[in-house]
N, C-alpha and C positions, 0 to 999 in steps of 0.2 A: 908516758903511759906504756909507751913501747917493750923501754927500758923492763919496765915492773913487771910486763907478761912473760919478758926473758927472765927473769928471776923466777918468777915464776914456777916457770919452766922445769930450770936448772934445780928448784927447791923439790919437783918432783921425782923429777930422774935420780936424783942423791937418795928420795926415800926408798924410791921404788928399787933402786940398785942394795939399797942395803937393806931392803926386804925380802931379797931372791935369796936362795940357798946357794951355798957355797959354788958349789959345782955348778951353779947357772950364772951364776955370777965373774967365773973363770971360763966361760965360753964365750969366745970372741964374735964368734953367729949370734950367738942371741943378745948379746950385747951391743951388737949394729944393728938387728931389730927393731931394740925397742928404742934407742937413739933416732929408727927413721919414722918410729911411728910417734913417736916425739917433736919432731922435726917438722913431719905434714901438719899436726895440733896444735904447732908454732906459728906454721904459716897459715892458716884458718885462724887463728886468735890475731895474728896482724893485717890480714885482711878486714875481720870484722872490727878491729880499732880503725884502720880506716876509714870502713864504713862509717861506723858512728861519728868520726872527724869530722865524713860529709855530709852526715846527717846534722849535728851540732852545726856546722856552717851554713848549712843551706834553712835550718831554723832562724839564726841568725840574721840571714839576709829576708826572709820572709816576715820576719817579725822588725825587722828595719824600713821593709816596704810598709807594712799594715800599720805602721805610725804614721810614715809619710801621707797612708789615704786619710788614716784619720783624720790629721791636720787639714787636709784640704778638706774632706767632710765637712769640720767645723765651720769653716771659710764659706764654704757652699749654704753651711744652714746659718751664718749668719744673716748670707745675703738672700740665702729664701726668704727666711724672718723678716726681715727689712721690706722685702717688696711685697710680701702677706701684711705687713701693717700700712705700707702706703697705700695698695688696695684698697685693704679696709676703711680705710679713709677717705680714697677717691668713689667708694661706693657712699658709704655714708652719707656724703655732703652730696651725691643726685640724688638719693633716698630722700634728704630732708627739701630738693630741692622739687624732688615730686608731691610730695606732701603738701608744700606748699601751694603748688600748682592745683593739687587734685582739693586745694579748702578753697580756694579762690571758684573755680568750675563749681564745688558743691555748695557756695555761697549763692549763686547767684541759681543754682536749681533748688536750694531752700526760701530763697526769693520769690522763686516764682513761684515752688509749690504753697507756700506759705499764702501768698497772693490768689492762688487757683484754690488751697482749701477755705480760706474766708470768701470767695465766692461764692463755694459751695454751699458753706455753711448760710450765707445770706438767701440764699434760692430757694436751700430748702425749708428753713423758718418762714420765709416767706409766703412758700407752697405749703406750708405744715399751717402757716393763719388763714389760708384762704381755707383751708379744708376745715377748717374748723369752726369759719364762719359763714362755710357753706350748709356743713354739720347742723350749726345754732340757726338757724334762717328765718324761723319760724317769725311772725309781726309781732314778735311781743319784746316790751323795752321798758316795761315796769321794773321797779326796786322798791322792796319794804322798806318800811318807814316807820312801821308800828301796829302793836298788836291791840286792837280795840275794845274788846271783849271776850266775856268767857260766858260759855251756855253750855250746863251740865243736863246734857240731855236723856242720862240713863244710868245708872246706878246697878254693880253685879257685884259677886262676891269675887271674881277673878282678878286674881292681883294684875296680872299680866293678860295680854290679849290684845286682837287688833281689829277694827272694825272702819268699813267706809261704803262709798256709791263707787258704781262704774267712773274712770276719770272722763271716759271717751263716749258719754251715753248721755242722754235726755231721760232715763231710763229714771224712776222716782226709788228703787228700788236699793234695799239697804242691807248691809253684808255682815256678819256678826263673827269672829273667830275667836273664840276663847281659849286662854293657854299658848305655855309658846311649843308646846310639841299637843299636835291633834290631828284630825282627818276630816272634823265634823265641821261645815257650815252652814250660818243659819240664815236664810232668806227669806228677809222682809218684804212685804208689797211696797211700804212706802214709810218714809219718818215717822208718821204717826203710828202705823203697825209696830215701828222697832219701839219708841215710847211707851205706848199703854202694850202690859203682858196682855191683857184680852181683847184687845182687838181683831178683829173679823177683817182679811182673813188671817188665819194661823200663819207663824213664819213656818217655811220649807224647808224641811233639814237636806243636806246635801251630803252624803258619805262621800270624800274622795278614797282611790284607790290607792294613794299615797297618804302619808304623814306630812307637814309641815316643821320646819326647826325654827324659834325667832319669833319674832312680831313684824318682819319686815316685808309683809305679804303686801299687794296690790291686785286690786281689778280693772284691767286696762281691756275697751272693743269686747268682751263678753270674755274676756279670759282673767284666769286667775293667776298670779306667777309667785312662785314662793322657792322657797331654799328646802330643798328634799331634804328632813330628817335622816341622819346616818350616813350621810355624805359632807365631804369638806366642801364643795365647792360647784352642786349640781343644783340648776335653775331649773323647774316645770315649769310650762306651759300647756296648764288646763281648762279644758272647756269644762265650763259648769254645767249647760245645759245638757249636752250628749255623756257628760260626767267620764271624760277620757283624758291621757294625756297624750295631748299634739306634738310638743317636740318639748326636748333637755337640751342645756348646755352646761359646760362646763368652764367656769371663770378661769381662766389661765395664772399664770403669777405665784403660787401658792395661797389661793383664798381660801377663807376659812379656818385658817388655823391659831387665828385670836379675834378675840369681841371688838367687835365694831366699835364698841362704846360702853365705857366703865362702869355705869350704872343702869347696864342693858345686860344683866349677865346671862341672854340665852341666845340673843341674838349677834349672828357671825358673819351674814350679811342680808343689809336693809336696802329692801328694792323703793325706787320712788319713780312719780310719773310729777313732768309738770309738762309744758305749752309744746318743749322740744320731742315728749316722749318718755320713753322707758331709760331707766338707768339704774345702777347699781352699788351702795356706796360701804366700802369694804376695808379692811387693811389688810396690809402682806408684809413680807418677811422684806428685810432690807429697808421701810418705810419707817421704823425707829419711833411707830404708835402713831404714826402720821395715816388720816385719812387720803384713800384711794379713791378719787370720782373715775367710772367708768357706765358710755354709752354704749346702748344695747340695739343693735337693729332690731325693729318689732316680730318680723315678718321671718328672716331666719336665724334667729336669736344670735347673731353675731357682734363680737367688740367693733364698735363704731371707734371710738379711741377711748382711754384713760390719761388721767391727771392725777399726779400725785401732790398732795394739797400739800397747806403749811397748816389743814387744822391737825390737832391731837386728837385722841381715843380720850385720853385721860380726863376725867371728870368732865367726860362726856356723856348725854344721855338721851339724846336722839338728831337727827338733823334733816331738813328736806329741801327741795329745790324749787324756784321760783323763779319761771322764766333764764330758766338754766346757771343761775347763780346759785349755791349751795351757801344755806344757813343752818349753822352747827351750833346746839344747845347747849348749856354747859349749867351744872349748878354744883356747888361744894358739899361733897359728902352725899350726896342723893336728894339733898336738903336741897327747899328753896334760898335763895330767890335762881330763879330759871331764866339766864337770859343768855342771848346771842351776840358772841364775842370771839367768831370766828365767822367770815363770810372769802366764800371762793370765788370768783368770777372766773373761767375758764379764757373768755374774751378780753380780761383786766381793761372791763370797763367802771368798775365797781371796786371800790375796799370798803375797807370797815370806817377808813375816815369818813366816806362818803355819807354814814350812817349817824340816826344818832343811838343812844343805848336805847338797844331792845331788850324789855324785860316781860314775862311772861307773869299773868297776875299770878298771886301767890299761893303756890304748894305744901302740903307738907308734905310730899312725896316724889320720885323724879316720875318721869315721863316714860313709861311702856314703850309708847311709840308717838309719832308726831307725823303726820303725811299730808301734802297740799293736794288741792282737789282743781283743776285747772279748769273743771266744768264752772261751778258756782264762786270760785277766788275766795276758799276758805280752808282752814288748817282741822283735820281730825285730829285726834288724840286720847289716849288710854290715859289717866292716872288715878295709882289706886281704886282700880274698878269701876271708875266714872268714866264715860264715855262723853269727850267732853269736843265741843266744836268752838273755834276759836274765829274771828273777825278779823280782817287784815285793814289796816293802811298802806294804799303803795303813793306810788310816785313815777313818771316819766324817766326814766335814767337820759343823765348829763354828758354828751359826748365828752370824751376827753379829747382835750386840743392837740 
């Protein structure tokens, strides 16, 4: 490379001399001039050949080193690699050996919990039957057995309507509600007044300040309880004689927002009294047309408890309660024959094997309404505008073993 810069050199000097004019060219001064400034350009171009020697060498050796780390780099991440998988491995297998320890520990507190929630669940069914047959307590331990008779005791033009006595009264006096949405009711001295129209004295019209929805109204202790018209789900408690309303409730669950009973098309819910009291029998959403029995405390209209039955809604057409067994009526198409082929016992001391078929004599119409009288041990009843009282057969109920 050296050599080449001399060449170089000497290829400039030759131009440059025989670029000069003659007369500069024959001047021995300016001819060692430029020969010295020649000569310093010389040695500045083999200086920097140098340089670049040691710069080319000293890359050389720098680029000989950064293989050599490389190499061992690799060496180094093999044997990181290596010892990051045996890690992973000596973690692994305490990972699975914790696993296994933390199923054995959670076996035996699924053990126990399992063990402490069937306790639980035994205490509190347990506690949930005493409360319910503390609830039920009342002396009464009859079961139907059969419907004896029919006595049509009043004939109206009301298809629909709902009529009875006080359930809780010695009281002879007899209750008239006609329609299933009204305000007006009509009170009788006695049986005989509601039979003969001109009987002395006149029945007593009662305006209430409410409306009625249904036929599922009752007079229990001198009040009236009905399903307030225009509400889904609101109970009155009216006094008839002071003609005011003492207190409302509101049935919980979403009541009221389907018929009680398929050939009841007004009524949304049908209150009943039998020996235990007031109750309410209804369906709700999630019940899949399945009747809802629910007890009512008298005194502050509160849910004493609910039971959701295994009867249907469906070609249903009234039901009532007797000595706190619920018996649900049923007839095809609205059509007779009317009989009882769903029975609830809250206490399952009662089914329906227990029974034999209960048929109700025969209709050509279904049943407005149907309601037991705990006073005299008989069944009221609407059909097609007959005001008709029914005769029971009971029976002692048979402990079960």
């Amino acid at each position: 490379m050296a050599a080449l810069w001399r060449a170089s050199v000497l290829l400039v000097l030759f131009l440059t001399a025989s670029l000069l004019p003659p007369q500069c060219a024959q001047d021995p001064a300016m001819v060692h001039y430029i020969y010295q400034r020649f000569r310093v350009l010389e040695q500045g171009l083999e200086k920097c050949t140098e340089a670049t020697r040691a710069y080319i060498q000293d890359f050389q050796e720098f680029s000989k080193n950064i293989s050599a780390m490389l190499g061992r780099c690799q060496t180094y991440t093999n044997e990181y690699k290596s010892a990051v998988n045996n890690l992973a491995l000596r973690v692994e297998r305490a990972q699975r050996e914790i696993d296994y320890l933390e199923y054995l520990r959670e076996s035996d507190v699924c053990v126990e919990s399992e063990d402490k929630t069937l306790a639980e669940e035994l205490l509190q069914e347990a506690e949930e039957e005493k409360k319910i047959r503390t609830l039920l307590n009342a002396s009464c331990d009859n079961m139907l057995m059969g419907i004896k008779s029919l006595k049509i005791v009043k004939r109206t033009i009301d298809t629909h309507g709902s009529w009875m006595k006080d359930a809780n009264s010695n009281s002879p006096k007899v209750y008239f509600l006609s329609g299933s949405r009204n305000n007006v009711v009509w009170e009788f001295a006695n049986m005989h007044a509601f039979m003969e129209d001109n009987t002395k004295p006149a029945p007593r019209k009662l305006i209430l300040t409410l409306s009625w929805q249904g036929t599922g109204q009752v007079i229990y202790k001198g009040f009236l309880f009905f399903h307030n018209q225009g509400t889904a789900n609101e109970i009155i408690k009216y006094n008839l004689q002071k003609r005011t309303v003492v207190d409302r409730m509101l049935l919980p669950g979403g009541v009221g927002r389907a018929l009680v009973y398929q050939h009841s098309p007004s009524t949304y819910i049908d209150l009943a009294v039998d020996e235990h009291g007031l109750w309410a029998i209804h369906s709700g959403p999630g019940t899949y047309g399945h009747l809802v029995l629910t007890k009512i405390e008298l005194d502050t209209l509160g849910v004493e408890h609910s039971w959701d039955t295994p009867c249907r809604s469906q070609d249903a057409e009234a039901s009532f309660l007797l000595c706190g067994v619920l018996y649900v009526v049923y007839s095809s198409g609205g059509q007779g024959p009317h009989r009882i082929t769903c029975v609830y016992d809250p206490l399952g001391t009662i089914s329906e094997e227990d029974l034999p078929n209960l048929f109700f004599p025969r209709r050509p119409r279904s049943h407005s309404m149907i309601h037991y009288n705990p006073r005299d041990k008989q069944l009221y009843a609407w059909n097609e505008g007959n005001q008709i009282i029914y005769k029971l057969q009971t029976k002692r109920k048979v402990p079960r073993e």
